[in-house]
TORZA-440728 format. One line per field, with one value per residue: y, z, x of N, C-alpha, C in turn; residue number from 1. Coordinates in steps of 0.001 Angstrom, whole numbers, plus 500000, padded with zeros to 6 digits. Example, Ala and Ser with C-alpha at 12.3 -4.5 7.8 and 13.67 -1.06 7.14 Angstrom:
<recs>
n_v <- 494310 497750 $
n_w <- 507800 507080 $
n_u <- 513190 512850 $
ca_v <- 495500 498940 $
ca_w <- 507800 507140 $
ca_u <- 512300 513670 $
c_v <- 496700 500030 $
c_w <- 507800 507870 $
c_u <- 513200 512900 $
k <- 1 2 $
</recs>
This chain:
<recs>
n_v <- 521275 521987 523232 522726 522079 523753 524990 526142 528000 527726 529576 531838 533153 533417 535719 537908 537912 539257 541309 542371 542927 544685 547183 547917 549024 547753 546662 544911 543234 542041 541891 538853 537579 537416 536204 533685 532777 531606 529209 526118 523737 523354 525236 527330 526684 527506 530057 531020 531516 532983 535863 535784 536458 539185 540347 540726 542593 541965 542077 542880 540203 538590 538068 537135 534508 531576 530734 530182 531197 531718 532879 535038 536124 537241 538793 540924 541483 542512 544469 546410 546809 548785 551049 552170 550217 547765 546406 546717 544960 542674 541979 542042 540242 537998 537307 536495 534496 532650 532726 531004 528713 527971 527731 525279 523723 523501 522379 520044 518827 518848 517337 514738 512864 512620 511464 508480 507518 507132 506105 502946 503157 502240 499627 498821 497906 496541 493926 493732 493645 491176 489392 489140 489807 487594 485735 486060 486080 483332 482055 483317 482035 479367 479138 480431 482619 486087 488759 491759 494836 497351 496277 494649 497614 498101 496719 496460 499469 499402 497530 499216 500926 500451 500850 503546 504762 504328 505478 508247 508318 508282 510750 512801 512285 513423 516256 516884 516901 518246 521005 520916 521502 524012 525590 525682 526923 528927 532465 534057 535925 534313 532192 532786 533851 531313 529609 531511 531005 528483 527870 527828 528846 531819 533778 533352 533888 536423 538266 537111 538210 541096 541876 541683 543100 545535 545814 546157 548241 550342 550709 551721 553963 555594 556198 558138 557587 558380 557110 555991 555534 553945 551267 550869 550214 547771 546069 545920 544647 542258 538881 537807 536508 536770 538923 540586 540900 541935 544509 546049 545957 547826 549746 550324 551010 553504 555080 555241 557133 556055 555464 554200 553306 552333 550294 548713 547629 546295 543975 540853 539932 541238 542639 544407 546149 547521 549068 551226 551754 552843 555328 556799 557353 558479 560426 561922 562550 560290 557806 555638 555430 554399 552317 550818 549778 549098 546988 545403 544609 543375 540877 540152 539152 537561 535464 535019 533728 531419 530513 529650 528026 525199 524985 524024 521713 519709 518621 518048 515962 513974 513477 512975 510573 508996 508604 507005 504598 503612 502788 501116 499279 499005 497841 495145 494605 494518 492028 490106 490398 489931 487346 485988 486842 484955 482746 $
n_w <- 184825 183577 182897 182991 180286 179190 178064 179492 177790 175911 177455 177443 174897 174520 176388 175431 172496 173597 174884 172848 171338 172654 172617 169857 170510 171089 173555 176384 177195 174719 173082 174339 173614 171242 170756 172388 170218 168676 169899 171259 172717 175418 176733 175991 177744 179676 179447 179441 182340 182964 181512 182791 185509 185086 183942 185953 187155 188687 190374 188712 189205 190228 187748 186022 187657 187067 184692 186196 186260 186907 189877 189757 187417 187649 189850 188373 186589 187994 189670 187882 186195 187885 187427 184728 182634 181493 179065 178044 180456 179985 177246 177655 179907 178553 176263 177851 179359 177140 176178 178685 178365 176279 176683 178585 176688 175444 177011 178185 175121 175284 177229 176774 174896 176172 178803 177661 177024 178948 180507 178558 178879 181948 182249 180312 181864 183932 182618 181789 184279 186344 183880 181883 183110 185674 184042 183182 185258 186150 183666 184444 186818 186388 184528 186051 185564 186275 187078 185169 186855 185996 185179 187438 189162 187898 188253 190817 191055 189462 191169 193380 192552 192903 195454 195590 194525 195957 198413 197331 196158 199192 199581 198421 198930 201932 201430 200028 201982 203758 202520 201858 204661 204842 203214 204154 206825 206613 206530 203036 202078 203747 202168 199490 200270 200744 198620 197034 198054 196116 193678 190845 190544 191724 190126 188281 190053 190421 188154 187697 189690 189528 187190 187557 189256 188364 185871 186770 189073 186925 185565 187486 188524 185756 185445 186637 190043 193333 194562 196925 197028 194956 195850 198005 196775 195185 197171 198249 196335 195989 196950 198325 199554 198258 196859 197836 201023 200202 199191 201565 203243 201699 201886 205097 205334 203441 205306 207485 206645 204563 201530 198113 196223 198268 199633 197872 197445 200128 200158 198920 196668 194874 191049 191306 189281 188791 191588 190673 188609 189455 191226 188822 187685 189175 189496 187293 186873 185633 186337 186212 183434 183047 184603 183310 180664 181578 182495 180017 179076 181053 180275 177416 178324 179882 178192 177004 178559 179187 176797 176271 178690 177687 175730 176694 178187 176854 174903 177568 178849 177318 176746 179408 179744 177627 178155 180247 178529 176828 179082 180064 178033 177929 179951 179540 177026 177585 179743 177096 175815 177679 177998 175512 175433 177448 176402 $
n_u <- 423359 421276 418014 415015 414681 416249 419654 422135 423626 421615 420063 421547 421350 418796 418707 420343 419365 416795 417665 418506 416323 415100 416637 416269 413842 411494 408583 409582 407711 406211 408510 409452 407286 407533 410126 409190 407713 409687 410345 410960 408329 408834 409850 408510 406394 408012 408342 405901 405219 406651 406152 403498 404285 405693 402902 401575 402891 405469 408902 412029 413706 412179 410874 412376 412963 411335 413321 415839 418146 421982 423633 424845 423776 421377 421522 422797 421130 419183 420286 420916 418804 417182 418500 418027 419419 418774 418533 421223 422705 421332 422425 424776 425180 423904 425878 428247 427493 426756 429471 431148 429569 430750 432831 432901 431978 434667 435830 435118 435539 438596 438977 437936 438724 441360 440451 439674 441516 442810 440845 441469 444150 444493 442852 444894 447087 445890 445440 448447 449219 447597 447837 450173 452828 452677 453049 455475 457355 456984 457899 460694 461286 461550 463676 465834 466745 467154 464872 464333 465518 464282 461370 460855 460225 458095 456200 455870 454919 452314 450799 450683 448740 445936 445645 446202 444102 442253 442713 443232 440486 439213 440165 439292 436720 436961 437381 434932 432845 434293 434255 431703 430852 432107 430987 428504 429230 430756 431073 430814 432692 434854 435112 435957 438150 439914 439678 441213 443240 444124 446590 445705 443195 443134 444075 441853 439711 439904 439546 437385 435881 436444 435796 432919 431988 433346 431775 429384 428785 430257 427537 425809 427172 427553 425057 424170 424470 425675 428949 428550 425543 425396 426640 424790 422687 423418 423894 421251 420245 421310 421226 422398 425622 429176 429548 427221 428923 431104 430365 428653 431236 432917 431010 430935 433809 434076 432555 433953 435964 437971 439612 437848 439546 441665 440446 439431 442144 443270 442315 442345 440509 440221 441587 444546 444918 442597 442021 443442 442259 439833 441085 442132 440061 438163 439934 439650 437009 435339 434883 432734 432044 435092 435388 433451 434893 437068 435987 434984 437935 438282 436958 438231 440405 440027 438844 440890 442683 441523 440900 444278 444350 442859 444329 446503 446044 445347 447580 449129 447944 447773 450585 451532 449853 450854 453618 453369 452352 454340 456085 454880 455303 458039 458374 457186 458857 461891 462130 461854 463940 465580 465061 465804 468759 469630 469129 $
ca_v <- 522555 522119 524164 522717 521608 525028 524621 527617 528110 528357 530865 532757 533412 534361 536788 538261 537797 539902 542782 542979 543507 545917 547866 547874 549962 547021 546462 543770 541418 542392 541005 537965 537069 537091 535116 532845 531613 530943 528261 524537 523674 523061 526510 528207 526798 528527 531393 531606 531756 534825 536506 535973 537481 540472 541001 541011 543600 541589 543021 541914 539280 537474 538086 536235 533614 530762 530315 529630 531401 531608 533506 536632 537137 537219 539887 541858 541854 543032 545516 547230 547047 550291 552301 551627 549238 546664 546272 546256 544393 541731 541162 541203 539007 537180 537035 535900 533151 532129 532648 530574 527496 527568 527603 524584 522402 523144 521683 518349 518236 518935 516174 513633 511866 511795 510042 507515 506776 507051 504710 502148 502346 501431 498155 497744 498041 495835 493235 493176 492981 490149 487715 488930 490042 486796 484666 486291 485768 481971 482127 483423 481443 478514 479207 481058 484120 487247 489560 492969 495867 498145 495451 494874 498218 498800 495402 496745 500566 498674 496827 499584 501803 500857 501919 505054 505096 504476 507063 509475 508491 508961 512269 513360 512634 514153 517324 517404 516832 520078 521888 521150 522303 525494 526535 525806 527491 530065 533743 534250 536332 533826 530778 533682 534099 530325 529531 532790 530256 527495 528892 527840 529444 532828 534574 533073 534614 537866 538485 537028 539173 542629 542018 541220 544544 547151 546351 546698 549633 551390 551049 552815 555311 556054 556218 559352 557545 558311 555754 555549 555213 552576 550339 550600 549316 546513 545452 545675 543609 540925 538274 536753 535920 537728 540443 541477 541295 543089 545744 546058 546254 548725 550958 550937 551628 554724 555845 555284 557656 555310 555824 553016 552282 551581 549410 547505 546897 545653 542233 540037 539637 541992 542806 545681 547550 547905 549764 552005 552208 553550 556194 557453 557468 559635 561938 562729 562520 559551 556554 554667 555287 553679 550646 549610 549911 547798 545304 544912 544128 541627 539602 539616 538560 536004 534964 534380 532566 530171 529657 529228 526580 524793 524782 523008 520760 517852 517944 517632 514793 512815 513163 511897 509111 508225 508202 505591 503500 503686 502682 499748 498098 499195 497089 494206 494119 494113 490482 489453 490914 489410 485773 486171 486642 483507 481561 $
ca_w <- 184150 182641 183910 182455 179383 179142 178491 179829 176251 175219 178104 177207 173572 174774 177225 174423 171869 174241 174781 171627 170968 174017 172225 168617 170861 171253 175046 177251 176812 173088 172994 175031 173066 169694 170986 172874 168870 168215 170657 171696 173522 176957 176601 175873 179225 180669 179062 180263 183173 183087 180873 183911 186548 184213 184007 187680 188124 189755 189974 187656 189530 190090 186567 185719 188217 186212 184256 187074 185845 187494 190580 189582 186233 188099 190237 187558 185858 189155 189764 186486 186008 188979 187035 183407 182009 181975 178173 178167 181095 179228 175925 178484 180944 177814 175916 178737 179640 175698 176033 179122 177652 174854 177382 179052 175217 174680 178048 177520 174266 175082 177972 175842 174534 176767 179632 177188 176582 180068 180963 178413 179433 183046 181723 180305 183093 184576 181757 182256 185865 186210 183181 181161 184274 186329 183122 182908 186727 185917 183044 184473 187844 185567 184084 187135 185486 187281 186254 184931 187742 185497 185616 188784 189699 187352 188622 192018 190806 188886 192578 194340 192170 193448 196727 195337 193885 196993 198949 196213 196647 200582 200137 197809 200264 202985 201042 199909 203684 204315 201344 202383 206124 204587 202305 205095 208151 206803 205728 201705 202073 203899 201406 198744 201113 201051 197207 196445 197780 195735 193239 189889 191101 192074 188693 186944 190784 190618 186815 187187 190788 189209 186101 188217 190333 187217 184736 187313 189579 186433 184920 188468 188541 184439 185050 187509 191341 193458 194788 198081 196816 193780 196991 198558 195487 195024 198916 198576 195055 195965 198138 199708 198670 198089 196861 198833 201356 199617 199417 203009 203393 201045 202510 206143 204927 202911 206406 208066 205752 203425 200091 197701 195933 199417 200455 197093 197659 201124 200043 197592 196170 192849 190653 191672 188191 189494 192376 189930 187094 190518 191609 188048 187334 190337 189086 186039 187080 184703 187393 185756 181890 182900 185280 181794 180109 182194 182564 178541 178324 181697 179626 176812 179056 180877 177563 176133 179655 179499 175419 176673 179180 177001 174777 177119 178999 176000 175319 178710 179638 175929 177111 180980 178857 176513 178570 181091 178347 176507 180048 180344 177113 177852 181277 178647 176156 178412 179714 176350 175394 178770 177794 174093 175902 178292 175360 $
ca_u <- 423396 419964 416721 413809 415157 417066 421085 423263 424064 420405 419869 422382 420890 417536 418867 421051 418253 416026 417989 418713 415128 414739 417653 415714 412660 410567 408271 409742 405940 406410 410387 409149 406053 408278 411175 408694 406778 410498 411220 410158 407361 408980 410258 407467 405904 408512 408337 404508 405301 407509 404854 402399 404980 405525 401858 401538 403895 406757 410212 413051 414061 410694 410187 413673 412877 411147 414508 416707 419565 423171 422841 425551 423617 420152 421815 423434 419529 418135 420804 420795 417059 416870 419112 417704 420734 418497 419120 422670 422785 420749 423040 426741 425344 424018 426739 428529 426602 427234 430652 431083 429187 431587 434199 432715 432147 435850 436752 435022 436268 439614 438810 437133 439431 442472 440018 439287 442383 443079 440823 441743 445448 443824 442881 446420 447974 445259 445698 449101 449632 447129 448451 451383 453678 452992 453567 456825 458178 456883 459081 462345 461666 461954 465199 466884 467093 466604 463964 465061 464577 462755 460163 460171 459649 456601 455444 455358 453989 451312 450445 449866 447898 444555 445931 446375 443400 441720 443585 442524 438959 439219 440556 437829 435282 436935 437394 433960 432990 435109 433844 430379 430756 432740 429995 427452 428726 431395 431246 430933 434504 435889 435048 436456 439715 439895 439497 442111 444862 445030 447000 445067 441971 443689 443908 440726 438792 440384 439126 435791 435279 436628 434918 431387 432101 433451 430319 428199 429718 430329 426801 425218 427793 427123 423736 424405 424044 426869 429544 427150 424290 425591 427235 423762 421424 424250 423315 419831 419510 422466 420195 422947 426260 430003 429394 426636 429361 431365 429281 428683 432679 433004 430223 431353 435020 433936 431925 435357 436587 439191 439364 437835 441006 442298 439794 439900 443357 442990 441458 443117 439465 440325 442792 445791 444976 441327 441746 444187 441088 438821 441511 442512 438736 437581 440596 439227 435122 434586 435048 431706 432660 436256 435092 433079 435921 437800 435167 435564 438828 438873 436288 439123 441461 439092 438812 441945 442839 440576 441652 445294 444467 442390 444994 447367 445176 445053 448626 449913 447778 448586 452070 451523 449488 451998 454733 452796 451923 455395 457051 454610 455666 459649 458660 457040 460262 463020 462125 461689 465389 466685 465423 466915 470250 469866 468739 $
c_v <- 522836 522364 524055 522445 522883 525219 526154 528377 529155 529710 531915 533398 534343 535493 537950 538428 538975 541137 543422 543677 544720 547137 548637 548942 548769 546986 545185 542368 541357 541653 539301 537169 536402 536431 533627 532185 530548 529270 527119 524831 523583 524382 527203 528213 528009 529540 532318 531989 533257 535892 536432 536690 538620 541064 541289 542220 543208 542095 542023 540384 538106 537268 536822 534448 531997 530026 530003 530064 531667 533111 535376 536987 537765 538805 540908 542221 542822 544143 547029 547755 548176 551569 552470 551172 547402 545961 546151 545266 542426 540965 541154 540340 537438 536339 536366 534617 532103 531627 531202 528734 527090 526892 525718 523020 522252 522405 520459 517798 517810 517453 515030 512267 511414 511179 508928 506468 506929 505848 502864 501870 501281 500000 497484 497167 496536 494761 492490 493157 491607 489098 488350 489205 488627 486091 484410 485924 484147 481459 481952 482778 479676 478326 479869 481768 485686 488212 490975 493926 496733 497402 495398 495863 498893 497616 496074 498153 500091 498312 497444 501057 501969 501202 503413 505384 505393 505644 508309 509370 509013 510386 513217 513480 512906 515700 517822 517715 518373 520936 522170 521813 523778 526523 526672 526712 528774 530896 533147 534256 535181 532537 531425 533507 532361 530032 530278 531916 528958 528396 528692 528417 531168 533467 534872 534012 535792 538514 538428 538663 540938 542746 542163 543210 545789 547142 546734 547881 550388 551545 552213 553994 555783 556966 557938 559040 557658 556978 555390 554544 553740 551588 549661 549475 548329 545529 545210 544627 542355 540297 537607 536873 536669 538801 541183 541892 542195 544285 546529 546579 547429 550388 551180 551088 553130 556169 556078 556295 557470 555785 554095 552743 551879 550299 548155 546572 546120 544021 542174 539896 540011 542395 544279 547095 547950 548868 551479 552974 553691 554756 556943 557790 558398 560940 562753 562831 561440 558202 555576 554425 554143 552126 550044 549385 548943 546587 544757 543653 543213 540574 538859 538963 537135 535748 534094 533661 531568 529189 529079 528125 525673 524078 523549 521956 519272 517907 517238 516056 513996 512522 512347 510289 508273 507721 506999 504563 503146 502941 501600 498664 497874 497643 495559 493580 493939 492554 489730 489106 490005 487882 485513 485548 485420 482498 481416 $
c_w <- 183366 183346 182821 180800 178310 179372 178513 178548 175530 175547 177990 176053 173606 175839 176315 173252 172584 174801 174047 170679 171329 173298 170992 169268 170938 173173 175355 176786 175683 172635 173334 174434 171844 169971 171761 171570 168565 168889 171277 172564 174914 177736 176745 177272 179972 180960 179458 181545 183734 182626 182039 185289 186109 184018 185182 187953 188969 189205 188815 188014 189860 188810 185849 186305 187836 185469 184400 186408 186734 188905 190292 188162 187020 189423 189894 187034 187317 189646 188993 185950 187048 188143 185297 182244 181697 180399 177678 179069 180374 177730 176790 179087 180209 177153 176858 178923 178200 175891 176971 178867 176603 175426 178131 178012 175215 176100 177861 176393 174066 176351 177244 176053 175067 178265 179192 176874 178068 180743 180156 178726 181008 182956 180893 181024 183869 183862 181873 183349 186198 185647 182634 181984 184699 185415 183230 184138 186661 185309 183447 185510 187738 184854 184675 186737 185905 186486 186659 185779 187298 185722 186256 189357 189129 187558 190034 191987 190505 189844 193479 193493 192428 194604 196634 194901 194981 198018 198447 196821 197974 200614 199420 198331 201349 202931 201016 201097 204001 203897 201842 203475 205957 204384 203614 206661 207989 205942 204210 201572 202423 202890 199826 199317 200359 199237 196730 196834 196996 194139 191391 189476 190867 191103 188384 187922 190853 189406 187134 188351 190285 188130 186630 188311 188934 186330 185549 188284 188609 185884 185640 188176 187255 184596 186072 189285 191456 194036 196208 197375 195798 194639 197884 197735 195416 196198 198743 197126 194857 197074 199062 198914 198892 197803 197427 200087 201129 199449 200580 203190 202891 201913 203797 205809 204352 204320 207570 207266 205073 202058 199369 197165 196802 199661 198922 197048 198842 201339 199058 196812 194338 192679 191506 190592 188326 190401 191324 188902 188114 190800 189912 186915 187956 190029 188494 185567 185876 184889 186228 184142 182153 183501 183827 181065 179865 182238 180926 178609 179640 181273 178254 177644 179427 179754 176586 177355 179520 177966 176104 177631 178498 176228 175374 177604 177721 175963 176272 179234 178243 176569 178511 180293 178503 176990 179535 180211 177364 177793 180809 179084 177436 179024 180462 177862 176977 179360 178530 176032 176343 178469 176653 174600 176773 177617 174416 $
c_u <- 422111 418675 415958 413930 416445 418601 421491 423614 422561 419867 419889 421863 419638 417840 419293 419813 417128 416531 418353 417200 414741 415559 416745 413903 411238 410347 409476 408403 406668 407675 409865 408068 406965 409407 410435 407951 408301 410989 410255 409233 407465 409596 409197 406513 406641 408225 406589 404448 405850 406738 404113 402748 404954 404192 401499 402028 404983 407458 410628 413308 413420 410471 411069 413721 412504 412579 415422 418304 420328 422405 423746 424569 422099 420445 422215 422041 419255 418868 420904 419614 416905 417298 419185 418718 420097 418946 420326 423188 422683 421382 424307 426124 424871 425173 428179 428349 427003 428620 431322 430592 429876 432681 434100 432905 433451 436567 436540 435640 437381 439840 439279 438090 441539 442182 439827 440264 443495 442863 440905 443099 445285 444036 443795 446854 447357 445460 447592 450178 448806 446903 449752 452843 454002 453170 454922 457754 457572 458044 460403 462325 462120 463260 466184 467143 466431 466029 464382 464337 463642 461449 459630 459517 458382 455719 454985 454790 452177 450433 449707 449159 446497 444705 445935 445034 442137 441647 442902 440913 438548 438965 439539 436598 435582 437178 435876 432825 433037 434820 432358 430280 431418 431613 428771 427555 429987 431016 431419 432595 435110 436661 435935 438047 440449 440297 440845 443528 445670 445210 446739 443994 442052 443076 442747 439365 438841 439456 438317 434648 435883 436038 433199 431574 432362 432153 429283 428188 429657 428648 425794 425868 427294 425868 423345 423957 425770 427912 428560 426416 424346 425634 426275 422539 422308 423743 422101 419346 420614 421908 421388 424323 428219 429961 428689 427491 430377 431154 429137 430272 432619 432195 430785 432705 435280 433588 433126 436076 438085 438453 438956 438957 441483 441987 439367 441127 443670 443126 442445 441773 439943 441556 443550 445239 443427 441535 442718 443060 440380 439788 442085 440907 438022 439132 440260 437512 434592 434759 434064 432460 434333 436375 434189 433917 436868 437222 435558 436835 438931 438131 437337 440103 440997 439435 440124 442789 442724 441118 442923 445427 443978 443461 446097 447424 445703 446642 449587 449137 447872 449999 452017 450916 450116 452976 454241 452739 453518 456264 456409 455281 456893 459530 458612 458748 461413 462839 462446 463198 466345 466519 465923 468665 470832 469676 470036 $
k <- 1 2 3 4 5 6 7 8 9 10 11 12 13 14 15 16 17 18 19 20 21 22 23 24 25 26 27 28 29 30 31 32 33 34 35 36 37 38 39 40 41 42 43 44 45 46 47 48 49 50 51 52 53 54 55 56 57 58 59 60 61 62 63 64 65 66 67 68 69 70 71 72 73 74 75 76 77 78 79 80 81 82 83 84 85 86 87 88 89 90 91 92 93 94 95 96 97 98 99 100 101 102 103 104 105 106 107 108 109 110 111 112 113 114 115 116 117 118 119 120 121 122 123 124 125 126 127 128 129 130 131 132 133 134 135 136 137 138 139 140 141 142 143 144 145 146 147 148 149 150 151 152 153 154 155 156 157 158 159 160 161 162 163 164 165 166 167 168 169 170 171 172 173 174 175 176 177 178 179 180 181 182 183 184 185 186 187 188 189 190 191 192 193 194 195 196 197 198 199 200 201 202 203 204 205 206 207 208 209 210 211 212 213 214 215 216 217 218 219 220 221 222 223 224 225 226 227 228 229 230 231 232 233 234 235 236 237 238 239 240 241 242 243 244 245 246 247 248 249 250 251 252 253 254 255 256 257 258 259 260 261 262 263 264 265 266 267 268 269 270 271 272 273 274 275 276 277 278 279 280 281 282 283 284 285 286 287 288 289 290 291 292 293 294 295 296 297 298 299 300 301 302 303 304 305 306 307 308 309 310 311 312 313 314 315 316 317 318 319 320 321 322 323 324 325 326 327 328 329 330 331 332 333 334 335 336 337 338 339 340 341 342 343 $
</recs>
């Protein structure tokens, strides 16, 4: 996640930082010069660099290039920059980018510490399947007393967990295998189609792909191009990717003469209340003003998603934890209890 000593986070700040300047009536160099005294030395290379495209005369997206940012914000810059949004463009796709990195700290964090205590139960387990188990079937094979089935059967779970673990590993590299040959020889849409079914994914792709499409859809339309022509500049400044197909779809569907709410609804790609925003937007001639609108509040939404899993992630795996390591000791004490009673 790191470009040149540049964290997604930091990115995000100076993008945000820089259209906030652009906003305040300052040049582009001028923004770029004064956020470039502020920042480290491995930065500032960077930042020369972009300064030397910009004097050239390269587009947005050459200009952006140096910084290696994500490839939807680098298209949202280069889209927006035609239809002079480049400033707004520049503090959402910032703030974004911010937001996102926050989203990412609170996942590790919320990680952290129930792998750790993941992988020291591991080495319970491992500890005692390899001495305090076979002590115990020494034990009772010594005094002819039969060892309690719970035991047994977390003696023999215990056994075959690196089988499982194995297994697991297999299937991880025959996914990524599959994943790799997906991304490499199928359609954008289809790897989109594909993704839209496992059913954790669904939601969080729907949001991010109707949120992509309304801020930037509505900022053309705003700006006074029509739905054509917006569908066209999207195509020609998306180098590759989903949405450029998208785009494409969209346009020969319109030339078919469908309606876009139709042909949003079509795909599972975007939300239902999207294609709704687009037809109660073209009712009332203020389609662009209402796709920003909407984009807003699917970033609240994204956002309070992403809180809500967050939120559930650490407890649920404390509890899968607990109860494993709770149901190794039960396996522990119940020998102890059973030689008490033979004693």
């Amino acid at each position: 996640m790191k470009t040149r000593g540049w964290k997604r986070a930091s990115q995000g700040s100076f993008l945000y930082k820089l259209g906030f300047l652009l906003d305040q009536g300052y040049s582009i160099q001028k923004s770029m010069k004064l956020l470039k005294a502020q920042l480290p030395h491995k930065k500032q290379v960077v930042l020369d660099d972009v300064l030397d495209i910009l004097a050239s005369g390269g587009s947005i997206q050459d200009v952006f290039t140096p910084l290696r940012l994500p490839e939807e914000v680098m298209s949202s810059l280069s889209i927006n920059s035609t239809n002079g949004n480049l400033t707004k463009s520049l503090i959402e796709n910032g703030t974004f980018m911010k937001k996102k990195a926050e989203w990412n700290v609170r996942l590790m964090k919320a990680l952290r510490y129930p792998l750790f205590l993941l992988f020291l139960t591991t080495w319970i387990g491992i500890l005692f399947y390899q001495f305090l188990f076979p002590q115990f079937s020494l034990l009772f094979s010594s005094l002819e007393v039969k060892t309690p089935t719970f035991t047994t059967w977390m003696l023999s779970f215990l056994g075959i967990i690196p089988k499982i673990g194995f297994i697991l590993l297999m299937l991880c590299m025959i996914s990524w295998i599959i994943i790799y040959l997906i991304k490499k020889k199928a359609k954008y849409s289809t790897q989109m189609s594909l993704l839209m079914k496992i059913p954790l994914c669904r939601k969080f792709l729907r949001l991010n792909n109707s949120h992509f499409f309304s801020v930037n859809f509505g900022t053309m339309l705003k700006s006074g191009l029509s739905v054509s022509d917006a569908l066209v500049v999207m195509e020609m400044h998306l180098n590759k990717g989903f949405y450029k197909e998208e785009s494409q779809r969209l346009q020969k569907g319109l030339l078919n003469g469908k309606s876009l709410p139709d042909l949003l609804l079509v795909k599972p790609y975007f939300t239902k209340e999207l294609a709704e925003i687009v037809r109660f937007g073209q009712a009332h001639g203020e389609l662009g003003a209402e796709l920003i609108s909407y984009g807003e509040w699917i970033f609240s939404e994204l956002e309070e998603m992403i809180y809500s899993v967050l939120q559930k992630i650490q407890p649920i795996l404390f509890a899968v934890i607990g109860g494993f390591v709770l149901l190794m000791f039960a396996s522990m004490l119940l020998p102890i209890f059973k030689l008490m009673e033979a004693l």
